[in-house]
C-alpha positions as CSV (number, residue, x, y, z in Angstrom):
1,X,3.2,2.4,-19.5
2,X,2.2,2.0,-23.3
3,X,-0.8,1.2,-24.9
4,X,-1.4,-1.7,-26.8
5,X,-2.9,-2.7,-30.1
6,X,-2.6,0.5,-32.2
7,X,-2.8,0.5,-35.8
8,X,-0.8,2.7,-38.5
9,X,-4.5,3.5,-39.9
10,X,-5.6,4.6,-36.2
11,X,-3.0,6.2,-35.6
12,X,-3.1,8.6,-38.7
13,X,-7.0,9.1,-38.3
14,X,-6.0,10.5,-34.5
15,X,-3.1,12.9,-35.6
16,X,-5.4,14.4,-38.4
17,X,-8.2,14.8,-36.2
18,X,-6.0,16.9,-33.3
19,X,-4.2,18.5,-36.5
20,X,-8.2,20.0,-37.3
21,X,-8.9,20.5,-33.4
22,X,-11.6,17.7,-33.7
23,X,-12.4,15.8,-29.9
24,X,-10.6,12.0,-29.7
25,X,-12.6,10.2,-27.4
26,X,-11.4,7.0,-26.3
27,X,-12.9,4.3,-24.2
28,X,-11.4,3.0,-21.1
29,X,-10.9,0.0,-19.5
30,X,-8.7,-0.8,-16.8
31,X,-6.7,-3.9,-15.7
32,X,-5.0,-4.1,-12.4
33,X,-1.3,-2.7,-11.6
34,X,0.8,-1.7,-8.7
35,X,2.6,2.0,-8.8
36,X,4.5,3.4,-6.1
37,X,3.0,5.6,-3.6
38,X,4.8,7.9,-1.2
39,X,7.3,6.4,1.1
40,X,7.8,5.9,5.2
41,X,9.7,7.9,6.8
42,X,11.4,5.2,8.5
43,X,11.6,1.7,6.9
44,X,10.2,-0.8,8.9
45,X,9.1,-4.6,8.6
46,X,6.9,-6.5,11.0
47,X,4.8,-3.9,11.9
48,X,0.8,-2.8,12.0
49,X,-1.4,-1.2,9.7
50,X,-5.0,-0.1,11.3
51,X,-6.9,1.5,8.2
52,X,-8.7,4.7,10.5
53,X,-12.4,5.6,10.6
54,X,-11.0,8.4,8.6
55,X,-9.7,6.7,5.0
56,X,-5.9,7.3,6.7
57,X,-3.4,4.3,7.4
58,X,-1.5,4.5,10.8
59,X,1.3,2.5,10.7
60,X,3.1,1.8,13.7
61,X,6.2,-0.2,15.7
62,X,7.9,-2.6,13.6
63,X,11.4,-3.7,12.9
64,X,14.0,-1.2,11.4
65,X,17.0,-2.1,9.1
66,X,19.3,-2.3,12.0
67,X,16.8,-5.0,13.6
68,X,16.2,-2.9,16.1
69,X,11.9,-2.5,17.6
70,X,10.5,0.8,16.2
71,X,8.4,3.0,18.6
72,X,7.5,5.5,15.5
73,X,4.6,5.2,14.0
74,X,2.9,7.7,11.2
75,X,-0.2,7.8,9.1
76,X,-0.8,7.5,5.3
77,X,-3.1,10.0,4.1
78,X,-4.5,8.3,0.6
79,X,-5.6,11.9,-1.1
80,X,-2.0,13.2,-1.4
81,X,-0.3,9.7,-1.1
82,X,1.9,11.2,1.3
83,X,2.7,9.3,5.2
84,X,3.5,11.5,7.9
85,X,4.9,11.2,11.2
86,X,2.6,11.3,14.3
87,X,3.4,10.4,18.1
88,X,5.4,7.8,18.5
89,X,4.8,4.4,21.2
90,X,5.6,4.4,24.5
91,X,6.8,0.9,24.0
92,X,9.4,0.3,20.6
93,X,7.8,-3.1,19.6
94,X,7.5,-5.6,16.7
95,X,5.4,-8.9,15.8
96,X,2.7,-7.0,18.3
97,X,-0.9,-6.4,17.4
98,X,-3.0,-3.2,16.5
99,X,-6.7,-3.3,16.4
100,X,-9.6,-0.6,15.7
101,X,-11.8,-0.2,18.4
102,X,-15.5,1.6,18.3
103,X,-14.4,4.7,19.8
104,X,-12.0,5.1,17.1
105,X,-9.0,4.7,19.0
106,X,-6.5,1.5,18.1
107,X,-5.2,-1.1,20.8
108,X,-1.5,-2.4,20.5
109,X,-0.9,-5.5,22.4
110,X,2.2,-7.3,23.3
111,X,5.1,-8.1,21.0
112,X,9.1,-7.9,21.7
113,X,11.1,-5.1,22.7
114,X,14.5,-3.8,21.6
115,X,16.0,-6.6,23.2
116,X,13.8,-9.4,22.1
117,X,12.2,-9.7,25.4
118,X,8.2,-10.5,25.1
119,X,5.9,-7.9,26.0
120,X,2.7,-7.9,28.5
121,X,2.8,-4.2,28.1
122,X,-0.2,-2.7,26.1
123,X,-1.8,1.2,24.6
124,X,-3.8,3.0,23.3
125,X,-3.5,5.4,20.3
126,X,-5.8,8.8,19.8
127,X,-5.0,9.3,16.0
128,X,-7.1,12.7,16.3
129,X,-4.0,14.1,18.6
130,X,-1.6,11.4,17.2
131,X,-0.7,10.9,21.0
132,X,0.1,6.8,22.9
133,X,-1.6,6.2,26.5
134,X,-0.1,3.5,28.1
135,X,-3.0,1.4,29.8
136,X,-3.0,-2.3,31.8
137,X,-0.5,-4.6,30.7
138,X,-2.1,-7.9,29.6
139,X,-2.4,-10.7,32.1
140,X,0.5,-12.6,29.6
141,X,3.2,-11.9,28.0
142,X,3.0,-12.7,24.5
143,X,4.0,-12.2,20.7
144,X,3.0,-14.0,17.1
145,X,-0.5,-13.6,18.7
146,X,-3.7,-12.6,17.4
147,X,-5.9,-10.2,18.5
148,X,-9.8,-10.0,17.0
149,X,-12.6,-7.2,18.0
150,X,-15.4,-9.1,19.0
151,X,-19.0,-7.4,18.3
152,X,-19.5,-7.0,21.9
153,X,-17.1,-4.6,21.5
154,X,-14.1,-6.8,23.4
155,X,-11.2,-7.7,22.0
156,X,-9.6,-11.0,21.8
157,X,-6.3,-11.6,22.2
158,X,-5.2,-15.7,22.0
159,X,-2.4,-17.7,21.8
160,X,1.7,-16.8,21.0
161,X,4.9,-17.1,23.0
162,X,5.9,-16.0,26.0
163,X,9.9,-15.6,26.5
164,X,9.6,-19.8,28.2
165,X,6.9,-21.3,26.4
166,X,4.3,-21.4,23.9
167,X,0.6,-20.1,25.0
168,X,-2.9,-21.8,25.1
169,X,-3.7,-18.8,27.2
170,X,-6.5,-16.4,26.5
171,X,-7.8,-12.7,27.7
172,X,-9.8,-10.1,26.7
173,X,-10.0,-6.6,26.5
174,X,-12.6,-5.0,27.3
175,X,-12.6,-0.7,26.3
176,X,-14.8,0.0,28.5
177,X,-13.3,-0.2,32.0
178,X,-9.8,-0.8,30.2
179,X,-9.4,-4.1,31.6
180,X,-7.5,-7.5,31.1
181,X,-9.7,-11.0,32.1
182,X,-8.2,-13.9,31.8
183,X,-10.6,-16.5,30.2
184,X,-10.6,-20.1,29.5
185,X,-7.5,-21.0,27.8
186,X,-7.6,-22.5,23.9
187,X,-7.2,-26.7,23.6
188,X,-4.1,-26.4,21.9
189,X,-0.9,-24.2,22.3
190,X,0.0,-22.1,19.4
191,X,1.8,-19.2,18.1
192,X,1.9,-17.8,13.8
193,X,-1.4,-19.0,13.6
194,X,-4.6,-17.3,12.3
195,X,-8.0,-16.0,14.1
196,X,-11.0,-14.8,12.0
197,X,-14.2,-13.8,13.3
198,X,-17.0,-15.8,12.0
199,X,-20.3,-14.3,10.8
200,X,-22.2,-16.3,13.6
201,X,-19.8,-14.2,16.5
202,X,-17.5,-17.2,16.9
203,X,-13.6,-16.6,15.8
204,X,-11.9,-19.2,14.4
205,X,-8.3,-20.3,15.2
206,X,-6.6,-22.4,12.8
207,X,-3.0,-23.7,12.5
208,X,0.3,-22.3,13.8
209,X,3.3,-24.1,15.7
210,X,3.9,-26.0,19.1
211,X,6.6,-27.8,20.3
212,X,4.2,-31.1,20.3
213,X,3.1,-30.4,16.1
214,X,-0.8,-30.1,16.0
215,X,-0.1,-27.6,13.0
216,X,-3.5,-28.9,11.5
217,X,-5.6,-28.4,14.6
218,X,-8.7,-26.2,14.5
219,X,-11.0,-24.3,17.0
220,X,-13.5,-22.4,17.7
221,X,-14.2,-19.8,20.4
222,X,-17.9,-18.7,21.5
223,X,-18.1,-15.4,23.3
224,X,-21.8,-16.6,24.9
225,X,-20.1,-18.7,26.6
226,X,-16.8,-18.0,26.7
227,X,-15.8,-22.0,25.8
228,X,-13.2,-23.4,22.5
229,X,-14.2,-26.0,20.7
230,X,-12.3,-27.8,18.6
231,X,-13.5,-28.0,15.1
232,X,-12.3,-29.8,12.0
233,X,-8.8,-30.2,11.5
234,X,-7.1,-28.6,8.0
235,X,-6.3,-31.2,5.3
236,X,-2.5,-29.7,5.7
237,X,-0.8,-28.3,8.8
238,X,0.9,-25.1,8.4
239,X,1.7,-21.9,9.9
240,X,2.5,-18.4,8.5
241,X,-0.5,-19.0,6.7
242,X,-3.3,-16.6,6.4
243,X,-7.1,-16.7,6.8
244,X,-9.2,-14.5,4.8
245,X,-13.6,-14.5,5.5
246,X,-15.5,-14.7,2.1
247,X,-18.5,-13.1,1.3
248,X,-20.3,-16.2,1.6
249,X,-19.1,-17.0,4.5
250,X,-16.5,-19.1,4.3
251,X,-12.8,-19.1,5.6
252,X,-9.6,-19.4,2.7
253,X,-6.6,-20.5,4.0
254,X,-3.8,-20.1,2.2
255,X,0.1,-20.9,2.1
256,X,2.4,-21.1,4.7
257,X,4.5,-23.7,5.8
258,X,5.0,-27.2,7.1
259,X,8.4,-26.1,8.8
260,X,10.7,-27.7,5.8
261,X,10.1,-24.1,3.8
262,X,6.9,-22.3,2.2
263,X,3.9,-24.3,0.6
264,X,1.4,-23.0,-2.2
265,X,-1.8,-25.3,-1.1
266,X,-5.1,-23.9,0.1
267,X,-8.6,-25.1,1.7
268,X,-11.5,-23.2,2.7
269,X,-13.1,-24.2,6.1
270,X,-17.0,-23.8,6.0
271,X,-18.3,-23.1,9.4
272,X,-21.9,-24.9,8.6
273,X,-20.1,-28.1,9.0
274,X,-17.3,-27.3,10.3
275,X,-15.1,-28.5,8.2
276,X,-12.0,-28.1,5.8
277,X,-11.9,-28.8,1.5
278,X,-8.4,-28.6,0.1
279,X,-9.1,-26.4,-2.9
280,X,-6.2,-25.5,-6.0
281,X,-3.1,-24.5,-4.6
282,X,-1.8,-21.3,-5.3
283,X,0.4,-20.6,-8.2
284,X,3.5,-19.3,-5.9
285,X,3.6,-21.6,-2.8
286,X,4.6,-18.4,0.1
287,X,4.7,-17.6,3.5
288,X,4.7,-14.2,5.5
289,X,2.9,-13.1,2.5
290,X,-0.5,-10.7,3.0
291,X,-4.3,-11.8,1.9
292,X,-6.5,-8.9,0.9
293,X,-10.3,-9.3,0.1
294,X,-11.2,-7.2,-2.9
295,X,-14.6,-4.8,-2.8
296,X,-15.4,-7.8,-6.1
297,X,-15.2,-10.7,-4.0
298,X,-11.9,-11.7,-5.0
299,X,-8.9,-12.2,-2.9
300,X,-5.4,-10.9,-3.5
301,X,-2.2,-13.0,-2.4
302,X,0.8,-10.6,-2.8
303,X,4.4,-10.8,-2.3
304,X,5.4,-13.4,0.9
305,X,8.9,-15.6,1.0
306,X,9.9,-18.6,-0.8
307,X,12.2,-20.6,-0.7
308,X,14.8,-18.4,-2.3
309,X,14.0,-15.3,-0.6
310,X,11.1,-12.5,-0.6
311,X,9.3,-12.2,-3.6
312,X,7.6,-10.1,-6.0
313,X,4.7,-12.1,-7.4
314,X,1.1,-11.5,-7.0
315,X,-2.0,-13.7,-7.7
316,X,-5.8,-13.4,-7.0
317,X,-8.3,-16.0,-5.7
318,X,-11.9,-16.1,-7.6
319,X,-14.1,-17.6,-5.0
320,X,-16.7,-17.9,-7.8
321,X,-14.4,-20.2,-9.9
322,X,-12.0,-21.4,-6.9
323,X,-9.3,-20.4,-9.6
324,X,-5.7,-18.9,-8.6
325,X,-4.8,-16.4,-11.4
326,X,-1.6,-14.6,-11.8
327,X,-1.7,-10.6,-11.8
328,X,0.8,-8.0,-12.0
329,X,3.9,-8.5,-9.7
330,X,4.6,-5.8,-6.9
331,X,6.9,-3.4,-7.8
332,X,9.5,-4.4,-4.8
333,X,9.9,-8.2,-3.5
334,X,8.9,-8.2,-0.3
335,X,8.0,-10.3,3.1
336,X,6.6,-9.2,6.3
337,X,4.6,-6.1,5.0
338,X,1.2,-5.3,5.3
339,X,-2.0,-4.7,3.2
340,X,-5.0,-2.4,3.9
341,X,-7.7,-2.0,1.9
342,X,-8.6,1.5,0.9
343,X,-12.0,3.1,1.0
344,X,-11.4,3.9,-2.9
345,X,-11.3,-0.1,-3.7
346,X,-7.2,0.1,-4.3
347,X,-4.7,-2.0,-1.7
348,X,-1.9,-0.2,0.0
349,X,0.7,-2.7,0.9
350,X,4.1,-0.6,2.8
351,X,7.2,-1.9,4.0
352,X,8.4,-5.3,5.0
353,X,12.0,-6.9,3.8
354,X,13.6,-8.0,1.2
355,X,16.2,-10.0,2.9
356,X,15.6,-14.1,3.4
357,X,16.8,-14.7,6.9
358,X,16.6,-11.4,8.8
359,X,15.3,-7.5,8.6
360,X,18.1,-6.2,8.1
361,X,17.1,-5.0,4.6
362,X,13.6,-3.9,5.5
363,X,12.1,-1.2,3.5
364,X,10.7,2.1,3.4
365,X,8.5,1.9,0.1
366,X,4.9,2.2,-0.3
367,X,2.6,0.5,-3.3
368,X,-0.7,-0.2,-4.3
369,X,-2.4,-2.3,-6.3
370,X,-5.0,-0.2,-8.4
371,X,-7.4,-0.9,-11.3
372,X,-10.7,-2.8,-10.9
373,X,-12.1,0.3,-8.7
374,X,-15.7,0.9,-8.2
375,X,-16.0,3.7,-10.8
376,X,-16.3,3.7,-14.5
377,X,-14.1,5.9,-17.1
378,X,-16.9,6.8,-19.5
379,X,-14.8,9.0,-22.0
380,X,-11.0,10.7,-22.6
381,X,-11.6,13.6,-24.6
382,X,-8.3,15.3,-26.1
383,X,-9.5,18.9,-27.3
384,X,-5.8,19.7,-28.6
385,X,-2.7,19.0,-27.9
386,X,-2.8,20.6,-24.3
387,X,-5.9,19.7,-22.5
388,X,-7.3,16.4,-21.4
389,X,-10.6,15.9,-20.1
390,X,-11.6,12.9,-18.4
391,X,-15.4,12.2,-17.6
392,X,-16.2,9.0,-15.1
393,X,-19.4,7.9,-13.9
394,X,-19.3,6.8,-9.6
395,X,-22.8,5.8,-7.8
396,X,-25.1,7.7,-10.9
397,X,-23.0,10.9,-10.6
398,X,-21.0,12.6,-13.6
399,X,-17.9,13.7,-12.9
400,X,-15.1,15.6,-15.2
401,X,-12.0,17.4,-14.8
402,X,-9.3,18.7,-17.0
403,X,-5.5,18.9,-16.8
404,X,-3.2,20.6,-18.9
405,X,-0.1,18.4,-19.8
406,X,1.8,22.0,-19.4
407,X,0.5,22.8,-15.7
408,X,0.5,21.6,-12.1
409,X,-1.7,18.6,-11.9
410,X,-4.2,19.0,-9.3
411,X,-5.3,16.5,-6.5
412,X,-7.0,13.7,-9.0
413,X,-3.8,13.1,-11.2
414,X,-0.4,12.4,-10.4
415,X,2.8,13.5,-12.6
416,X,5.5,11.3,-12.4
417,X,7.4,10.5,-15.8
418,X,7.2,11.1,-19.3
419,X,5.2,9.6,-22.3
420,X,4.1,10.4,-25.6
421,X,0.4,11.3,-26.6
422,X,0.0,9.1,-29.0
423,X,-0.5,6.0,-26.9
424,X,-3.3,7.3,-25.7
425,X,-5.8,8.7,-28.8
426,X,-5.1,5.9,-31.3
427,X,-6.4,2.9,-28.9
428,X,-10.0,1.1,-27.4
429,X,-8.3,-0.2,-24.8
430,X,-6.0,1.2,-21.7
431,X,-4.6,0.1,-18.7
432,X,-5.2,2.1,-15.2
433,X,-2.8,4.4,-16.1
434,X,-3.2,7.5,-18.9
435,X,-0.4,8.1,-21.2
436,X,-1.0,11.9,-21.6
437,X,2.0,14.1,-22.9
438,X,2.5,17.3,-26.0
439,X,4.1,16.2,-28.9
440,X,5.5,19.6,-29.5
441,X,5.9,23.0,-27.4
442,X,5.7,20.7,-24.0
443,X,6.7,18.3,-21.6
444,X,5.4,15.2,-21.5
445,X,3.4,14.2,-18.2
446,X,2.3,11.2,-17.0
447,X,-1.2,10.9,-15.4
448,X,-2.4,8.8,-13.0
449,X,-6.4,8.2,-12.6
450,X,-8.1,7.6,-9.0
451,X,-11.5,7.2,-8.0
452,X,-13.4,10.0,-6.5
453,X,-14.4,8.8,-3.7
């Protein structure tokens, strides 16, 4: 990536100044980006990703290029940027869901098989031996359901489509005598909708598709009492949507569809009156897209399918505002993925497809969205024309390491292509990325800067 905004006068000043052995130190300031990461080993679309209590990513089940339910799973470890196979499911599945529990281990719930049969069957992964238990089915059959950890410590599992009908049912989990209950079923029927968990311990549903429409329809469920209410309706029915809680507590919804292809409108529900403001639509209008809320407040829409196909585009929501703003696209177009937020503030989004109408195209690569972190680049200092130094400041502590353009580059930089130095020394201004290279007696390298943390 080059630098902008470098002058012939700059430029001359840095050269002489390295030509001496003077210091350059430049100021940094970062803007947002997505770079590949390391791939899967096996591509897959539809699938989970459970972010572990551990900073890792298991990703699991899914759909593979032939179409086929995946029963692999493996875990992204984001300190070498590398994923790894681990044990694989008892059950291959896809449109399932995966949820942390307490004790560290994740439940995955229901979905459809090789043969596009719905699942009841359920387990239960140990990431510390990588290894799948299989445990009570559910009471229900179900896929394009949601599943939402209570803070009782139950989980929540509402809603889908069982292989004759669409559900109203409802059941919990509950980890500690691994046990299905059947509770009192939801008001409406619905499957692609969206479940959040409210700050007051109520989860809201919202949206999705019946045979008898209702797309709009809203409700509430109260684990005192184990009841749904409904709630206000959204200003626009849709499905495919997603649901994302805000720091201040209330819910954005955005995208979608009305059945007759994807939609760019949004509302936020606030759950003090219970009740929906359609708020600016989104720059893109999308569907199977992925919602990520930022350590800043902000929320990032990325990639999703239009009306043409899976696409690229990215955009981020500033609650503050209630502005959509266009950032930088994804490197791949892409629908059905997955997002996780990282513990270091960046967004790994891996897999999905890039084919409109099936998955037979779905994909093995791995991005994420960095820049905007929680740490500060206080100074670049260029000693000569081999050494960088590069000093940042995270929760009051100084931290600096070195890399030699000519050497390995150790765990905090990453070497993938080739740049000149220049583009670095002469400017006040950088992206995320360090444009770090010799200009004689040397390769090039390219550096990459992540937090600390």
């Amino acid at each position: 990536m080059k630098a902008h905004g470098t002058s012939t006068v700059q430029l001359a000043l840095a050269v002489a100044m390295l030509a001496i052995g003077l210091p350059v130190i430049v100021a940094a300031q970062f803007s947002y980006t997505w770079i590949y990461t390391g791939s899967l080993n096996t591509a897959r679309s539809f699938h989970t990703a459970t972010l572990l209590p551990n900073g890792k990513v298991l990703v699991a089940g899914g759909q593979g290029t032939n179409g086929n339910a995946l029963a692999s799973a493996e875990l992204y470890d984001p300190a070498s940027g590398t994923w790894t196979n681990t044990g694989s499911l008892n059950a291959a599945r896809y449109y399932h869901t995966a949820t942390q529990l307490p004790n560290g281990k994740v439940l995955i719930a229901g979905g459809e098989d090789i043969y596009g049969y719905t699942l009841a069957s359920a387990e239960l992964c140990d990431p510390s031996g990588g290894t799948w238990t299989t445990i009570n089915p559910m009471n229900n059959a179900r896929t394009g359901h949601t599943a939402t950890l209570l803070p009782n410590g139950k989980v929540l599992v509402a809603g889908g489509y069982d292989p004759y009908s669409y559900l109203a049912s409802a059941e919990l989990y509950d980890p500690s005598g691994g046990t299905w209950t059947t509770i009192n079923p939801m008001n409406n029927a619905r499957t692609g909708h969206t479940a959040t968990l409210l700050p007051n311990g109520t989860v809201l549903v919202a949206g999705g598709v019946n045979p008898d429409g209702g797309w709009d329809r809203a409700e509430l469920y109260n684990p005192a009492n184990g009841t749904w209410t409904n709630t206000g309706s959204m200003s626009t029915y849709r499905t495919g949507h997603t649901a994302t809680l805000l720091p201040n507590g209330t819910v954005l919804v955005a995208g979608g569809t009305r059945g007759n292809g994807p939609i760019a409108s949004a509302e936020l529900y606030d759950p003090a009156s219970g009740t929906w403001t359609a708020i600016n639509p989104m720059n893109t209008a999308r569907w199977f897209h992925t919602a990520t809320l930022l350590p800043n407040g902000e929320v990032l829409v990325a990639g999703g399918s239009e009306g043409n196909g899976p696409i690229a585009s990215a955009e981020l929501y500033d609650p503050t505002s209630g502005t959509w703003t266009n950032t930088a696209s994804l490197d791949t177009a892409r629908k059905a993925h997955t997002a996780t937020l990282l513990p270091n503030g960046t967004v790994l989004v891996a897999g999905g497809t890039t084919n409109i109408y099936s998955n037979s195209a779905s994909l093995a690569s791995a991005e994420l969205y960095v820049g905007g972190l929680p740490f500060q680049i206080t100074s670049i200092v260029i000693t000569n024309l081999y050494d960088l130094f590069i000093t940042w400041n995270t929760t009051g502590t100084t931290n600096v390491v070195q890399a030699s353009p000519g050497a390995a580059a150790d765990g905090s930089f990453s070497t993938t292509s080739f740049t000149d130095l220049t583009n670095i020394v002469v400017t006040t201004t950088i992206t995320n990325f360090c444009d770090v290279g010799a200009l004689t007696n040397g390769p090039a390298r390219y550096y990459r800067i992540w937090s600390p943390q």
